[in-house]
MIZAVEX-652840 format. One record per residue: residue number from 1; x, y, z of N, C-alpha, C, O in turn. Coordinates in steps of 0.02 Angstrom, whole numbers, padded with zeros to 5 digits. Atoms other than C-alpha are relative to their C-alpha. Layout:
REM residues N
nr / nx / ny / nz / cax / cay / caz / cx / cy / cz / ox / oy / oz
NUM / X / Y / Z / X / Y / Z / X / Y / Z / X / Y / Z
...
This chain:
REM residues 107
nr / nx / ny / nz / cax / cay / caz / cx / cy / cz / ox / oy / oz
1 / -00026 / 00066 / -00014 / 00193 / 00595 / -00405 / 00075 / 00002 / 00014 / 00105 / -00046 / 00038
2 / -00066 / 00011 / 00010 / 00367 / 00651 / -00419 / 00028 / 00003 / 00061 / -00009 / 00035 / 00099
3 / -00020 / -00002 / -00048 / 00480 / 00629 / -00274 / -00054 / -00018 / 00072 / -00044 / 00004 / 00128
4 / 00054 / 00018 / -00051 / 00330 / 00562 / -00166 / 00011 / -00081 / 00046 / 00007 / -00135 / 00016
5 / 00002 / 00067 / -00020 / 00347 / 00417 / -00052 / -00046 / -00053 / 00007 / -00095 / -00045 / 00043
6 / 00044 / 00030 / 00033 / 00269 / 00257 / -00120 / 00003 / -00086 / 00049 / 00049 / -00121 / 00068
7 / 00014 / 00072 / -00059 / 00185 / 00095 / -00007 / -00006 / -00045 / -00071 / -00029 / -00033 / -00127
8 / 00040 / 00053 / 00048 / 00165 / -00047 / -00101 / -00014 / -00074 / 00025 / 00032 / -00113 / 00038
9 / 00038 / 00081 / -00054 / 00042 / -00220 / -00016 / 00032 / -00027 / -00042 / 00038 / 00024 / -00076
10 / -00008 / 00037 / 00021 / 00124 / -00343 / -00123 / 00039 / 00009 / -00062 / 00017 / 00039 / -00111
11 / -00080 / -00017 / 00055 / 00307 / -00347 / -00235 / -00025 / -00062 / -00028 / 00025 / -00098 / -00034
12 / -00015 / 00052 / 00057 / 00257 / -00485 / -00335 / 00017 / 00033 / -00063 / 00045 / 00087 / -00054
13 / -00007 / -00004 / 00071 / 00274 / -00463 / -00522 / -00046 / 00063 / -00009 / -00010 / 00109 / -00028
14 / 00039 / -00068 / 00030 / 00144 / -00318 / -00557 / 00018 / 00035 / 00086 / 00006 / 00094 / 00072
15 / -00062 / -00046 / -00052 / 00237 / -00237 / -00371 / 00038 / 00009 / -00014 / 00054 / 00067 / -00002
16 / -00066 / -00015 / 00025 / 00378 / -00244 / -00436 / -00003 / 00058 / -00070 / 00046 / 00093 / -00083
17 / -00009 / -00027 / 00043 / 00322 / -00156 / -00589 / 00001 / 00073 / 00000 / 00031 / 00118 / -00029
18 / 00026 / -00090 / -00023 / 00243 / -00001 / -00510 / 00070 / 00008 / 00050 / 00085 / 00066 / 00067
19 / -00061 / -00048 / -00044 / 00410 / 00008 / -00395 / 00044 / 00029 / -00078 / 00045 / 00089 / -00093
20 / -00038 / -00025 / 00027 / 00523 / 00013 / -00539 / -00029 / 00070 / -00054 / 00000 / 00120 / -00076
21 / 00025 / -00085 / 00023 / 00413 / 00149 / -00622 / -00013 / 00046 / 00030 / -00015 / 00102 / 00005
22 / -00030 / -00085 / -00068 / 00418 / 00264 / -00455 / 00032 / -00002 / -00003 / 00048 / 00047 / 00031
23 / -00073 / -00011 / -00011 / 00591 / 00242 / -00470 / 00004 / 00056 / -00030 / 00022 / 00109 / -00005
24 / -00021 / -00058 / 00051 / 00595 / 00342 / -00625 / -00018 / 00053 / 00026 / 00012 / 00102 / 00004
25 / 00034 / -00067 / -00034 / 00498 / 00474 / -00521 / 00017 / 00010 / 00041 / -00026 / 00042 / 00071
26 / -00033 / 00000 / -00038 / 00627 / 00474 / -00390 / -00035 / 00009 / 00062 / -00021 / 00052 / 00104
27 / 00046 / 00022 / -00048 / 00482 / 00402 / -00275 / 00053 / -00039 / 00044 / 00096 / -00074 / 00015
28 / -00023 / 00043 / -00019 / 00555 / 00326 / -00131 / -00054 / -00072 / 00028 / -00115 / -00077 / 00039
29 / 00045 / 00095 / -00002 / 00491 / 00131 / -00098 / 00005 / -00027 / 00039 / 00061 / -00040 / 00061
30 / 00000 / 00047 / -00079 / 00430 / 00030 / 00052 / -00030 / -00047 / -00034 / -00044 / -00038 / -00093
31 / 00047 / 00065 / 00003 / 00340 / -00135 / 00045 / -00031 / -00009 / 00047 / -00021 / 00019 / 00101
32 / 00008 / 00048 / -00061 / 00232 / -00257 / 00136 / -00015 / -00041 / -00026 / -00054 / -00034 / -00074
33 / 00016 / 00039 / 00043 / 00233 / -00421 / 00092 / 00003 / -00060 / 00059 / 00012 / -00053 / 00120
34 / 00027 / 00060 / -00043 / 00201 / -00592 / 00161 / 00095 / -00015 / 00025 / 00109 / -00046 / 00076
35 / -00066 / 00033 / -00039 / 00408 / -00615 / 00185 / 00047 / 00081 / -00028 / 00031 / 00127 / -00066
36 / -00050 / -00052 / 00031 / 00550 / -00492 / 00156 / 00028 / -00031 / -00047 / 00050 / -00089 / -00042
37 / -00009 / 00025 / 00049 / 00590 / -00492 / -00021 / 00116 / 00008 / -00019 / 00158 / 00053 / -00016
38 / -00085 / -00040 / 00018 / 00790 / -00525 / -00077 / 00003 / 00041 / -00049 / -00040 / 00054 / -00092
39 / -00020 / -00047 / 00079 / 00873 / -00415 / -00196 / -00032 / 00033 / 00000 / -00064 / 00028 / -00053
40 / 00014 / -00056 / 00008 / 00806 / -00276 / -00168 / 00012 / 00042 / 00069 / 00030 / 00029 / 00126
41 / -00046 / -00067 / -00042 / 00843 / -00111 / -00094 / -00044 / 00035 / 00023 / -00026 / 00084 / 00056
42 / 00065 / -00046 / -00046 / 00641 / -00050 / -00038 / 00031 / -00042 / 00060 / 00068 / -00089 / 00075
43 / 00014 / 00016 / -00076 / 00601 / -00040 / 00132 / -00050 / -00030 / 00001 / -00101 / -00018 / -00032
44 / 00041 / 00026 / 00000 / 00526 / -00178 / 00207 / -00055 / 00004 / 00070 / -00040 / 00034 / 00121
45 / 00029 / -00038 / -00071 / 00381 / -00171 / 00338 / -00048 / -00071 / 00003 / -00091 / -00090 / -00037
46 / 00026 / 00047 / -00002 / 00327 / -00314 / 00397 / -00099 / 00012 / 00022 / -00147 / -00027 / 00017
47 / 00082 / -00004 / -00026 / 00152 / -00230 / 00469 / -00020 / 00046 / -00038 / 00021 / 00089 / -00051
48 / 00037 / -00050 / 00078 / 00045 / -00130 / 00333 / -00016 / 00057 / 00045 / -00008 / 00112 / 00019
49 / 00026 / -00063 / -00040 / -00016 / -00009 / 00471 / 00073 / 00053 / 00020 / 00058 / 00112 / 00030
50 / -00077 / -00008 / 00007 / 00181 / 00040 / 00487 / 00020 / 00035 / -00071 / 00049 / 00087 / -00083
51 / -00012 / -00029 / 00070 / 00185 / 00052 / 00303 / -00042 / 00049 / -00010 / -00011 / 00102 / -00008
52 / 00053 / -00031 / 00002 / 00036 / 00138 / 00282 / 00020 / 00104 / 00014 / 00016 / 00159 / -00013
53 / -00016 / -00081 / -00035 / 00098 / 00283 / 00400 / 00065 / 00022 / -00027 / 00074 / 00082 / -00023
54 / -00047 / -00061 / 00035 / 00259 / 00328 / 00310 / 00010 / -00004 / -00081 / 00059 / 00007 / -00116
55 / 00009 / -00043 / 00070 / 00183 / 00345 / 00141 / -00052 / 00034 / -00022 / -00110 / 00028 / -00002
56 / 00047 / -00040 / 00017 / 00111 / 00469 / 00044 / -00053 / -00030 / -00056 / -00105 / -00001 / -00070
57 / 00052 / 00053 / 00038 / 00025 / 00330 / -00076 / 00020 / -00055 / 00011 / 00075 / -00074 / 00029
58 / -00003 / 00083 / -00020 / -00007 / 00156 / -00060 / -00040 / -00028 / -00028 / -00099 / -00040 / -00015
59 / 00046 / 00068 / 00052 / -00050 / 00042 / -00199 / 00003 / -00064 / 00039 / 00039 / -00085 / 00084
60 / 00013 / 00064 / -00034 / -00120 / -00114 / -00163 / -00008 / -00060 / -00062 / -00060 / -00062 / -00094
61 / -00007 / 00013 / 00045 / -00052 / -00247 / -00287 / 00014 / -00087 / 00028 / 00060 / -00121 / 00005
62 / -00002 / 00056 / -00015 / -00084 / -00416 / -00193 / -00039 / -00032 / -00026 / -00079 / -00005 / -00064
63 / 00045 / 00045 / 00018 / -00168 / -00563 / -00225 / -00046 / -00008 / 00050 / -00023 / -00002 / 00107
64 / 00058 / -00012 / -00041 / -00347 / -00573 / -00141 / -00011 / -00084 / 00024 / -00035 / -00126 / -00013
65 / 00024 / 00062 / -00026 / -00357 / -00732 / -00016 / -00024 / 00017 / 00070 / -00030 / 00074 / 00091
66 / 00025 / -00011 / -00074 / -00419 / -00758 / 00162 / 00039 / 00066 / 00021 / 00007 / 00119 / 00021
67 / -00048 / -00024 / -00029 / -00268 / -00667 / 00230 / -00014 / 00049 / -00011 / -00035 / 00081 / 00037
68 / 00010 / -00074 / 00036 / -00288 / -00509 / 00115 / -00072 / 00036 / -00001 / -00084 / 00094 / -00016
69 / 00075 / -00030 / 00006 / -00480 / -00495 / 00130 / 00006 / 00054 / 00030 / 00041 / 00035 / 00077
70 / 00020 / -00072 / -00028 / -00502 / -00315 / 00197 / 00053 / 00023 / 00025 / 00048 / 00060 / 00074
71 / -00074 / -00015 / -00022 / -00306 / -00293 / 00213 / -00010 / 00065 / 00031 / 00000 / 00077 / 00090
72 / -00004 / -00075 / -00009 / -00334 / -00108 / 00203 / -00079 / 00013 / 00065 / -00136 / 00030 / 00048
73 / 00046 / -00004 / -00059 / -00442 / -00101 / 00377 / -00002 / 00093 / 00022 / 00030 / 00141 / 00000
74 / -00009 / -00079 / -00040 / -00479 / 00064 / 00480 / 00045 / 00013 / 00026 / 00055 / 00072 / 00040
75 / -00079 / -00026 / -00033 / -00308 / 00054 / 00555 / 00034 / 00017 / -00048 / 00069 / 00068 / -00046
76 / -00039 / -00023 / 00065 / -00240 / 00044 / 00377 / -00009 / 00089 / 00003 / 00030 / 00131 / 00026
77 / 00015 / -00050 / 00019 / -00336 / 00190 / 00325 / 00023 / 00068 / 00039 / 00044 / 00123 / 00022
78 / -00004 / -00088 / -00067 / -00319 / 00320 / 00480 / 00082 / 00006 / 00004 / 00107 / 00060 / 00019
79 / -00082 / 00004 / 00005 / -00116 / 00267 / 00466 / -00009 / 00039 / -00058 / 00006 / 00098 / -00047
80 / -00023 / -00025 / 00059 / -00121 / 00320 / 00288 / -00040 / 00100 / 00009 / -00020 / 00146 / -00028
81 / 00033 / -00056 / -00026 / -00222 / 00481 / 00351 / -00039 / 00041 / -00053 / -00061 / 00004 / -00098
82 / 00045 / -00028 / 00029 / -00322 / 00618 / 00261 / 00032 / 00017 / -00055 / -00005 / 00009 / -00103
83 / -00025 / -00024 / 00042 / -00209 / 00680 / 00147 / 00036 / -00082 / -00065 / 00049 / -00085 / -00125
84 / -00026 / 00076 / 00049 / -00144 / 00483 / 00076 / -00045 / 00013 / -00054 / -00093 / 00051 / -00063
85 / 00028 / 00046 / 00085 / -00183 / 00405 / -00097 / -00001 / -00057 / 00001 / 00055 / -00080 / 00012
86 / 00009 / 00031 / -00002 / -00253 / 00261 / -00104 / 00006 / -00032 / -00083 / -00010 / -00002 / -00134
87 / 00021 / 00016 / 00087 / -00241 / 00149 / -00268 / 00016 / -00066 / -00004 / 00068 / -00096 / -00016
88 / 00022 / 00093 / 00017 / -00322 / -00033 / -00273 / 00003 / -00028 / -00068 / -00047 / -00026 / -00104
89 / 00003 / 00020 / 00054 / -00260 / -00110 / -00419 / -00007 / -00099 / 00009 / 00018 / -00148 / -00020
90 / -00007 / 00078 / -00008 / -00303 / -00278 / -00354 / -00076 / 00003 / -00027 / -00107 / 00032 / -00072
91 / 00094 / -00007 / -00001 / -00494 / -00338 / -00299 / 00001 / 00050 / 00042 / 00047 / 00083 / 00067
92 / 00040 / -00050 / -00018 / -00609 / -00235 / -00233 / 00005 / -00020 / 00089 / 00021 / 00021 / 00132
93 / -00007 / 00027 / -00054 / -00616 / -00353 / -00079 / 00033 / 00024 / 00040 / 00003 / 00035 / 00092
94 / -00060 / 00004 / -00032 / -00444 / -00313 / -00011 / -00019 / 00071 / 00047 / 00016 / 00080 / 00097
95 / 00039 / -00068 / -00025 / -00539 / -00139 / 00051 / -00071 / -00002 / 00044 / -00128 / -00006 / 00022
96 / 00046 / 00002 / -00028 / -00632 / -00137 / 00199 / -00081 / 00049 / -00012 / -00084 / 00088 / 00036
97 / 00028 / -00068 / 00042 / -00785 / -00015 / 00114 / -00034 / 00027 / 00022 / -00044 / 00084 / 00000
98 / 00011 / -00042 / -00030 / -00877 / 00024 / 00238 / 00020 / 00050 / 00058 / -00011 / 00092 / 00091
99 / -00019 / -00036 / -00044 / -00750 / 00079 / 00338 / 00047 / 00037 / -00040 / 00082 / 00072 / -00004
100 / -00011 / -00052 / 00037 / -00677 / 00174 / 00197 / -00054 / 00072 / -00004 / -00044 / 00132 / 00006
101 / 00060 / -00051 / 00008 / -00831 / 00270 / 00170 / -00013 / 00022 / 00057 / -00035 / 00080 / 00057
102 / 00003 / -00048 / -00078 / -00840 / 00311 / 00365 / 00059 / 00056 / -00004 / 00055 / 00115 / 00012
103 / -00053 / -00045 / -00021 / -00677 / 00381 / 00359 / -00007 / 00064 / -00048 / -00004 / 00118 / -00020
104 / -00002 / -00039 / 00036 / -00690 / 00483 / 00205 / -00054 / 00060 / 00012 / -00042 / 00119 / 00000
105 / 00069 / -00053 / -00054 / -00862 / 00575 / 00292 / 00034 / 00032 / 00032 / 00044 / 00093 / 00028
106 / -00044 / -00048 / -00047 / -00753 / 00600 / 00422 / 00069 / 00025 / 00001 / 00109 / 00032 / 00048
107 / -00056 / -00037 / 00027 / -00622 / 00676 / 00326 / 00061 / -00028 / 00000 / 00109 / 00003 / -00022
């Protein structure tokens, strides 16, 4: 985990928590969030497929509404590529699953 670069779908209050604990792991920190957040010093990315591609994990720590249903799509996924970490600490929803499970077949 240490020194690894860290996505994170949503800085609310439990985003914010997992950034400031990659900090300690001298993770560097992007976002994507519905606006660019002030006061702070991550990078922001307004398109998740953007984010996706320049990290090496990408928690997913949004809230699950229309918008967010299957956030993490096949573009997500193939951005974040074979070697990413994925880690849904939301719903289950927010994960497109059968197009997770295609990709992971196909490596």
């Amino acid at each position: 985990f240490s020194g690894k670069s860290v996505g994170i779908v949503g800085l609310g209050r439990i985003g914010s928590a997992i950034a400031k604990r990659a900090e300690a792991f001298n993770c560097s920190i992007s976002y994507h969030s519905r606006s660019k957040k002030p006061n702070t010093n991550y990078k922001y990315y307004s398109n998740i497929v953007d984010l996706a591609a320049d990290c090496q994990i990408l928690f997913v720590a949004c809230a699950l509404t229309e918008e967010t249903h299957h956030i993490l799509n096949r573009k997500v996924i193939d951005a974040l590529g074979p070697k990413g970490i994925l880690i849904n600490i939301g719903r289950g929803a927010h994960v497109d699953e059968p197009e997770l499970v295609s990709a992971l077949l196909e490596g």
